[in-house]
VEXDREN-2710 file (C-alpha; in Angstrom, 1 decimal):
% VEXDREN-2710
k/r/px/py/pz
1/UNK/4.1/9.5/24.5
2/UNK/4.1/13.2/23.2
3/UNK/2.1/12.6/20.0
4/UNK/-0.7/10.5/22.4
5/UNK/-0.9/13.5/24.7
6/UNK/-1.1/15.6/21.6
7/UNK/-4.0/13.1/20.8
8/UNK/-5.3/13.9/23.5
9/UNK/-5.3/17.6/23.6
10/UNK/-6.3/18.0/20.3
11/UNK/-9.2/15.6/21.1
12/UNK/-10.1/17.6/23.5
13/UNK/-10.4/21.0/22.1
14/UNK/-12.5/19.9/19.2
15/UNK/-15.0/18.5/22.1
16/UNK/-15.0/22.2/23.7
17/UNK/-16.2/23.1/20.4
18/UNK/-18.3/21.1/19.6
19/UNK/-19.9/21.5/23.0
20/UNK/-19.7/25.8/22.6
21/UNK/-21.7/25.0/19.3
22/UNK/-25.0/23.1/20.6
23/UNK/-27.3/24.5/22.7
24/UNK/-31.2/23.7/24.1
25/UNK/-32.4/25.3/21.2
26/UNK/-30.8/23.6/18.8
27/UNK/-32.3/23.4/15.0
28/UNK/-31.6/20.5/13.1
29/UNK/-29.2/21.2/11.0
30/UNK/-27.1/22.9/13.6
31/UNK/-27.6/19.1/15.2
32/UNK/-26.1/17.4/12.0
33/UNK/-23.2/19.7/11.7
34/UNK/-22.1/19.0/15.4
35/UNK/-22.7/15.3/14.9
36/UNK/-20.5/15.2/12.1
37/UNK/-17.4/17.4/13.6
38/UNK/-17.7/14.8/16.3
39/UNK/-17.8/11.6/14.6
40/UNK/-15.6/13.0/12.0
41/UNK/-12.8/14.6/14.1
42/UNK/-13.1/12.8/17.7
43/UNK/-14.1/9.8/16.8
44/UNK/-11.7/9.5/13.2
45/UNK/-14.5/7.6/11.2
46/UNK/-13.3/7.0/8.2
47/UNK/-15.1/9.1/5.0
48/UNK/-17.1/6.2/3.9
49/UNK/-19.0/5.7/7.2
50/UNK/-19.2/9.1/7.5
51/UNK/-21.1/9.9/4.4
52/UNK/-23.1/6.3/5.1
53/UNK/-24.1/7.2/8.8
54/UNK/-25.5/10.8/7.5
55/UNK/-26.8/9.4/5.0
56/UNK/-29.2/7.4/6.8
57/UNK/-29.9/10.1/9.5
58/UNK/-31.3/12.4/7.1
59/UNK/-33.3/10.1/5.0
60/UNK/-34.7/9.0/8.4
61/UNK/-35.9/12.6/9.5
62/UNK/-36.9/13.4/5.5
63/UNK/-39.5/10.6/5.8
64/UNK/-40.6/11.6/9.4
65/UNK/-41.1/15.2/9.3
66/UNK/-39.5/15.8/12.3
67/UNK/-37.8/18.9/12.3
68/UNK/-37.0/19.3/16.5
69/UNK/-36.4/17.9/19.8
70/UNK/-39.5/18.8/21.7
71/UNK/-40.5/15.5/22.4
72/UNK/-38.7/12.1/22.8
73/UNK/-42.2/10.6/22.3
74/UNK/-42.7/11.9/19.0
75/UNK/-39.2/11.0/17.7
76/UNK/-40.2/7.7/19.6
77/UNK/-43.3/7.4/17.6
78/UNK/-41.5/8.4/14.3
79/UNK/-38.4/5.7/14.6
80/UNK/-41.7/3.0/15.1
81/UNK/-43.1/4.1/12.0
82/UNK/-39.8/4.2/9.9
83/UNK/-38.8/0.7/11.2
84/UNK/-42.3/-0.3/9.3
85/UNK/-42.0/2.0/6.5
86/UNK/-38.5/0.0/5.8
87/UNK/-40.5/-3.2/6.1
88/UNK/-43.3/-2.2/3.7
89/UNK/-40.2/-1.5/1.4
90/UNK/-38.6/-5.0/1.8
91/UNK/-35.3/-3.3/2.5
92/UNK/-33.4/-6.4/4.2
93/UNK/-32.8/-6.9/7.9
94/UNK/-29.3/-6.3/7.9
95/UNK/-30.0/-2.5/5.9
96/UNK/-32.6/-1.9/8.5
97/UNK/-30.2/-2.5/11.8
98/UNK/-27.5/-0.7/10.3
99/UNK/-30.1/2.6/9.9
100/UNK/-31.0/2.1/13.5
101/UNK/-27.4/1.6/14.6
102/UNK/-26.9/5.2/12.6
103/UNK/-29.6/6.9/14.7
104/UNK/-28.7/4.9/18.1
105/UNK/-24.9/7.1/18.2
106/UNK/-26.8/10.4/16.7
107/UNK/-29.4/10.0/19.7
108/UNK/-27.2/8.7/22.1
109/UNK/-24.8/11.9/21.6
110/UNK/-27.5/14.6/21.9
111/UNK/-28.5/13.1/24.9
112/UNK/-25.0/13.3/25.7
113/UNK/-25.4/16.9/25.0
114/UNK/-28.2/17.5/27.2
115/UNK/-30.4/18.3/23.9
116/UNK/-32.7/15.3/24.9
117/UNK/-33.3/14.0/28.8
118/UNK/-33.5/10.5/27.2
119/UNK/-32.1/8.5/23.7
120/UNK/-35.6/7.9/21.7
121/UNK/-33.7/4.5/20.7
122/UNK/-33.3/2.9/24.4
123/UNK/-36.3/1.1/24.0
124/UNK/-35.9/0.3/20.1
125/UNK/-34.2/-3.3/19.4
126/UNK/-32.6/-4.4/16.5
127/UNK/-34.9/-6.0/13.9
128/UNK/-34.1/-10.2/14.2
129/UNK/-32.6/-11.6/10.7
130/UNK/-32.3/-14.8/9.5
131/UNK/-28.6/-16.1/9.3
132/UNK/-27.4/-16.3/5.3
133/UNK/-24.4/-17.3/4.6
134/UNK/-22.3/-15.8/2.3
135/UNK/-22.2/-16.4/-1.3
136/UNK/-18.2/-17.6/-2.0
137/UNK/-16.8/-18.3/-6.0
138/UNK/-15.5/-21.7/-5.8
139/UNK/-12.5/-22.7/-7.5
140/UNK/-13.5/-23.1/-11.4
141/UNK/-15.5/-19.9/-10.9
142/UNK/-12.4/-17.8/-9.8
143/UNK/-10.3/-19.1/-12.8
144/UNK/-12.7/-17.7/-15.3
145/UNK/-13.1/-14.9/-13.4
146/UNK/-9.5/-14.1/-12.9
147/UNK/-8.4/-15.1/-16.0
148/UNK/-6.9/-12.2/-18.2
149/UNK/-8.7/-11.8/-21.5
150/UNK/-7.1/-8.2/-23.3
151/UNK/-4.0/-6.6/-22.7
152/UNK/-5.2/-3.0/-22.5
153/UNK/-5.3/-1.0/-19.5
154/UNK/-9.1/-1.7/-18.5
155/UNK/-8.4/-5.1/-18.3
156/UNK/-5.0/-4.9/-16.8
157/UNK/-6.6/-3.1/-13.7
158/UNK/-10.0/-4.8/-13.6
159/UNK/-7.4/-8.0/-13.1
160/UNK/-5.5/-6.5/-10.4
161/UNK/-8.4/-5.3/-8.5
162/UNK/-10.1/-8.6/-8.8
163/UNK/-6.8/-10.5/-7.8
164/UNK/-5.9/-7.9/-4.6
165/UNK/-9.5/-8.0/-3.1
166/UNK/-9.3/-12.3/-3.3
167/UNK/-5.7/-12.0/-2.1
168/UNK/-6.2/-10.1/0.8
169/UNK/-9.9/-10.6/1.9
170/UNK/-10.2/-6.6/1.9
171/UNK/-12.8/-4.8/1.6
172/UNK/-14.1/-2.4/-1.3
173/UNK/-13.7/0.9/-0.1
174/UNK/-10.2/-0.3/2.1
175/UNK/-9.0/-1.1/-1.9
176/UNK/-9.8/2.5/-2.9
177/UNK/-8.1/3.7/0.0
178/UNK/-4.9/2.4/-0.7
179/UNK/-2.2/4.8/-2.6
180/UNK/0.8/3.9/-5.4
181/UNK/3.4/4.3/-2.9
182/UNK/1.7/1.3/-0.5
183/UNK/2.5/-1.4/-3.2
184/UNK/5.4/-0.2/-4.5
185/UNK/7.3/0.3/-1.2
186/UNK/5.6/-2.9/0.0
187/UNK/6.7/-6.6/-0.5
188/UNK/3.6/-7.6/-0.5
189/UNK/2.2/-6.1/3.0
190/UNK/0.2/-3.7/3.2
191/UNK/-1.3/-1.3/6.2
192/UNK/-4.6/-0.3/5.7
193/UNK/-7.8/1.4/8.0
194/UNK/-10.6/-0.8/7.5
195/UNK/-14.0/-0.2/9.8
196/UNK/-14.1/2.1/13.0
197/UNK/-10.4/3.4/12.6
198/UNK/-9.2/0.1/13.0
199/UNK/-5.6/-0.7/10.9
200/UNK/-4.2/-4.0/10.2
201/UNK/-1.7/-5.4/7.8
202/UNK/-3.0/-7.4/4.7
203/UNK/-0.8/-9.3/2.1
204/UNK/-0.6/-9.9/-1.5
205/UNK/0.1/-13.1/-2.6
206/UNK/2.5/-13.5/-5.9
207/UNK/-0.6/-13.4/-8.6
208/UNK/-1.9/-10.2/-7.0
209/UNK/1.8/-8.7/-7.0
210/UNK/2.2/-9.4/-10.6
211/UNK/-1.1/-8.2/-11.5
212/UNK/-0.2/-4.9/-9.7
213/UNK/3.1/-4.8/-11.4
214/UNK/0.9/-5.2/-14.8
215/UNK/-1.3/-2.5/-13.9
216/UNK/1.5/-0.1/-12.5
217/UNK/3.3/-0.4/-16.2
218/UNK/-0.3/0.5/-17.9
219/UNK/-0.9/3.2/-15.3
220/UNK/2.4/4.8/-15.8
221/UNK/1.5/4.6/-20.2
222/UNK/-1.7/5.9/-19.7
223/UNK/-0.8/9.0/-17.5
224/UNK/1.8/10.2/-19.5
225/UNK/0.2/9.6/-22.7
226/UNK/-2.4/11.8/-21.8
227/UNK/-0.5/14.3/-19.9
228/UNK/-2.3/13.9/-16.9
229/UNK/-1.8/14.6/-13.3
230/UNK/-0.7/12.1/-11.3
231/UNK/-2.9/10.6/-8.8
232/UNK/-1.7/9.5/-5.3
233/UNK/-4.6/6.8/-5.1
234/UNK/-3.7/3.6/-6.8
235/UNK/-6.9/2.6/-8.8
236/UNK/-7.9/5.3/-11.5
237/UNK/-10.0/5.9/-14.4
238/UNK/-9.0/6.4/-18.0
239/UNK/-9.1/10.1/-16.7
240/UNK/-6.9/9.5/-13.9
241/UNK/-9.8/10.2/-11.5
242/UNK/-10.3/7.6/-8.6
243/UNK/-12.3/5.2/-9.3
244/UNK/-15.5/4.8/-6.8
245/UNK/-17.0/2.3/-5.0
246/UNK/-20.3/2.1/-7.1
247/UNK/-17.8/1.9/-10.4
248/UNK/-15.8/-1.2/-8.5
249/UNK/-19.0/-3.1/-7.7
250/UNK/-20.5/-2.4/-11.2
251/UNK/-17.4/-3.7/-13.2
252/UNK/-16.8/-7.1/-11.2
253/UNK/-20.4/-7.6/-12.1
254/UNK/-20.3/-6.8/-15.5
255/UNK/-17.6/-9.0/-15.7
256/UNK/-18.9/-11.9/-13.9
257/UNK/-21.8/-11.2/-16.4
258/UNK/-19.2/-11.5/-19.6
259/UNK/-17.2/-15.0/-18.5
260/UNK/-21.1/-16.3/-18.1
261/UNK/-20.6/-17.1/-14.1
262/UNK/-24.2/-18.3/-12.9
263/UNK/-24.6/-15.8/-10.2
264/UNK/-24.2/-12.4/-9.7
265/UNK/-20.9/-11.2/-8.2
266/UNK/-20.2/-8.5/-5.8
267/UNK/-16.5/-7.4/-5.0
268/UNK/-17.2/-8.5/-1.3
269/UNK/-17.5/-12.7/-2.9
270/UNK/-14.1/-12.2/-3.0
271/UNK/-13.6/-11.5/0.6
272/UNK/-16.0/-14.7/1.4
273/UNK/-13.8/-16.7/-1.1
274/UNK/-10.5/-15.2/0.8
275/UNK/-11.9/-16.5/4.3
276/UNK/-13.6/-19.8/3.1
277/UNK/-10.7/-21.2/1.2
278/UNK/-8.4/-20.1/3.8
279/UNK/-10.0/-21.9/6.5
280/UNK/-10.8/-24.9/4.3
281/UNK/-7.0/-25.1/3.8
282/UNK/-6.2/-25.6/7.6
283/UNK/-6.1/-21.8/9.0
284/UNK/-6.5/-20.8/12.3
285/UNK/-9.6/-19.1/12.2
286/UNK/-8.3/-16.3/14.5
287/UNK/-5.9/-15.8/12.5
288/UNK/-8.6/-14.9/9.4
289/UNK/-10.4/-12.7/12.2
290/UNK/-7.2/-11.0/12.2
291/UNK/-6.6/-10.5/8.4
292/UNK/-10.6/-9.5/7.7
293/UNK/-10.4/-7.2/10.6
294/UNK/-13.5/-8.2/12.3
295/UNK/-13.8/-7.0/16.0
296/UNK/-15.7/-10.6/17.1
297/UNK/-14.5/-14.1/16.2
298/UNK/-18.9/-14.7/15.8
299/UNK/-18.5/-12.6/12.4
300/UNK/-15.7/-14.8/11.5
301/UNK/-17.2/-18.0/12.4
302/UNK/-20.0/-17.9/9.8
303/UNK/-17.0/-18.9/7.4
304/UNK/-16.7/-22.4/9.7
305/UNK/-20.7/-22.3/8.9
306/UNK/-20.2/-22.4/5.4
307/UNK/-17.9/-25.3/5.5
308/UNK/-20.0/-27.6/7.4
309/UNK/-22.5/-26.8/4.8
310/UNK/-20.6/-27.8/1.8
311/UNK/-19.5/-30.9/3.7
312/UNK/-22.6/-32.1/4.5
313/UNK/-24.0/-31.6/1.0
314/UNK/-21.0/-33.8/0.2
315/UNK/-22.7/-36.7/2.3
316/UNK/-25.9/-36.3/1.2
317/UNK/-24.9/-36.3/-2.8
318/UNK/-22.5/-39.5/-2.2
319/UNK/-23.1/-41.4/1.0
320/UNK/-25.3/-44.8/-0.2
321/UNK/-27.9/-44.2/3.6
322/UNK/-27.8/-40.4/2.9
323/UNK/-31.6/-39.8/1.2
324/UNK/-34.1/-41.7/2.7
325/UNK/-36.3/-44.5/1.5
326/UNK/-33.4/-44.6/-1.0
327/UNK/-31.9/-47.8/-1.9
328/UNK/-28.6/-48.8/-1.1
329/UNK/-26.6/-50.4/-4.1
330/UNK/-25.3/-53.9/-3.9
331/UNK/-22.1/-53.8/-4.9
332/UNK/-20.1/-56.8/-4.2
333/UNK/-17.3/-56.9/-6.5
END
C-alpha cells in the first residue's frame, strides 16, 4: 500500500513538472523533451519504445517542415502528405500505423496540454493491411538451426540465444533485457517487462537451460581471460559489451544463411514457432496469450490461422477429390 501511494506521489510530481515546463508558446524541441519525461517517467515505457516512438516523431516533422503549433490544419495537411510519402516509399502497412500510433499519443498529449485546441490525428485512420501470417521454422528447420556446430564462445551463445527465444516465445529486445542473476537464480522461470510496462513470467525448457549453462561456463572464460568488467546483462560481446538488437537479428540470419535454411530468419520466427507448435500440441490458446504477453486474444489467434492453413494444405496435397477436374485413383486392392 505505501510503495502504491509512493507511486502515486511520485507520479504526480513529475506531472507538475512536466506541466510547469510547457507553455502556449512552446518550440519544438521544448515539445519533445516534455513528451519524453512523460512517456518515460509517468508512463514507465520501456527504453526500446522510447527511442522507437521518438524516433518516428522526428523523422515525421524532418520530412514536414513543420517547426510549430499555429495551425492544426497545417499539421493536418502535413500528417496527409507523410501518410503518402510512406506509400510512395513502399514502407509496409504495419510500419506505417505504428508511425501514426507514435504521433496519435504525441498529439493527443499536447492537446492534453492545451498546446493545440484539437489532436491533428482525430480524423486520421489507420492505413487497412492485408492479414500475413507469420513465417514459423518447422521442425527439420529448427534442428539444423539449433544444432551446435563449434565449441567456442560465439557459438555457445548464438545457441543459447537461439534456444531461449524458441523456448520462451520472447521477444528480442525482452532477451537483452534479461541479466546473469535471472537465470541463475531461476529454475527455469523467468520475470521479464515485455511491451507497455507489462511483466509476465516465461520459462525455459531443459535444452534452453543447458544451453545457458554452456554459455554461462564460456562467459565466465571469456571475462576473466580478458580481464574484463563484468556485465550485469546476460548476452555480451567478445568485449563484454551488450549485445544489441540489430547484432541479434543479424547473427540469427547469418546463421540461417550458413545451415542453408530456404528463407530468411528473423529472431521473432522463433516466437511464431514458440506459439504455433504450442498450440498445434493441444494448448490452450489463452494460455499462449498469456506466455507472449499479448494484450488481446485477436493477436494470438492468428497462430489458430496458421494451423488451419497448414491443415488444409494437407487436404489439398493428399485427399483423392481435393484438386478439381483431377482424377480419382481406382484403387481396389
Amino acid at each position: 500500500m505505501v510503495n502504491k501511494e509512493n507511486n502515486n506521489h511520485n507520479n504526480h510530481n513529475w506531472q507538475e513538472k512536466i506541466d510547469k515546463s510547457v507553455e502556449k508558446s512552446i518550440s519544438l524541441q521544448d515539445a519533445y523533451s516534455a513528451y519524453l519525461q512523460y512517456i518515460s517517467q509517468l508512463r514507465l515505457l520501456n527504453d526500446a519504445t522510447v527511442c522507437a516512438y521518438m524516433t518516428d516523431i522526428q523523422s515525421f516533422f524532418s520530412h514536414t517542415g513543420t517547426y510549430n503549433f499555429s495551425s492544426e490544419d497545417t499539421i493536418y495537411r502535413g500528417i496527409r502528405k507523410y501518410i503518402a510519402h510512406l506509400t510512395q516509399q513502399q514502407k509496409s502497412a504495419s510500419t506505417i500505423n505504428r508511425i501514426l500510433s507514435a504521433l496519435r499519443g504525441f498529439f493527443r498529449y499536447l492537446t492534453r496540454m492545451h498546446i493545440l485546441k484539437r489532436s491533428p490525428m482525430s480524423d486520421i485512420s489507420n492505413v487497412k493491411k492485408n492479414r500475413t501470417l507469420p513465417r514459423v521454422l518447422f521442425t527439420p528447420e529448427l534442428k539444423k538451426i539449433l544444432a551446435l556446430s563449434q565449441n567456442n564462445f560465439f557459438a555457445i551463445r548464438n545457441n543459447a540465444i537461439m534456444e531461449i527465444l524458441y523456448s520462451t516465445g520472447m521477444r528480442v529486445h525482452e532477451l537483452l533485457s534479461i541479466t546473469i542473476y535471472d537465470v541463475v537464480q531461476s529454475d527455469g522461470a523467468i520475470f521479464i517487462q515485455g511491451k507497455n510496462n507489462r511483466y509476465r513470467h516465461v520459462f525455459m525448457g531443459g535444452k534452453a537451460r543447458e544451453a545457458i549453462a554452456r554459455y554461462l561456463d564460456e562467459r565466465e572464460k571469456l571475462l576473466k581471460g580478458k580481464k574484463l568488467p563484468d556485465q550485469e546483462k546476460l548476452f555480451i560481446n567478445s568485449k563484454g559489451e551488450i549485445l544489441t538488437v540489430r547484432g541479434v537479428q543479424w547473427l540469427v540470419n547469418n546463421i540461417a544463411r550458413n545451415r542453408r535454411l530456404a528463407k530468411s530468419v528473423s529472431p521473432h520466427a522463433f516466437r511464431h514457432s514458440f506459439a504455433t507448435h504450442m498450440l498445434e500440441r493441444g494448448a490452450n490458446i489463452r494460455v499462449v496469450q498469456e506466455l507472449l504477453g499479448h494484450k488481446r486474444l485477436s493477436t494470438t489467434q492468428i497462430y489458430t490461422h496458421l494451423n488451419v492453413q497448414r491443415l488444409q494444405k494437407v487436404c489439398e496435397k493428399t485427399h483423392p477429390h481435393a484438386k478439381k477436374g483431377g482424377e480419382e485413383k481406382n484403387d481396389q486392392d
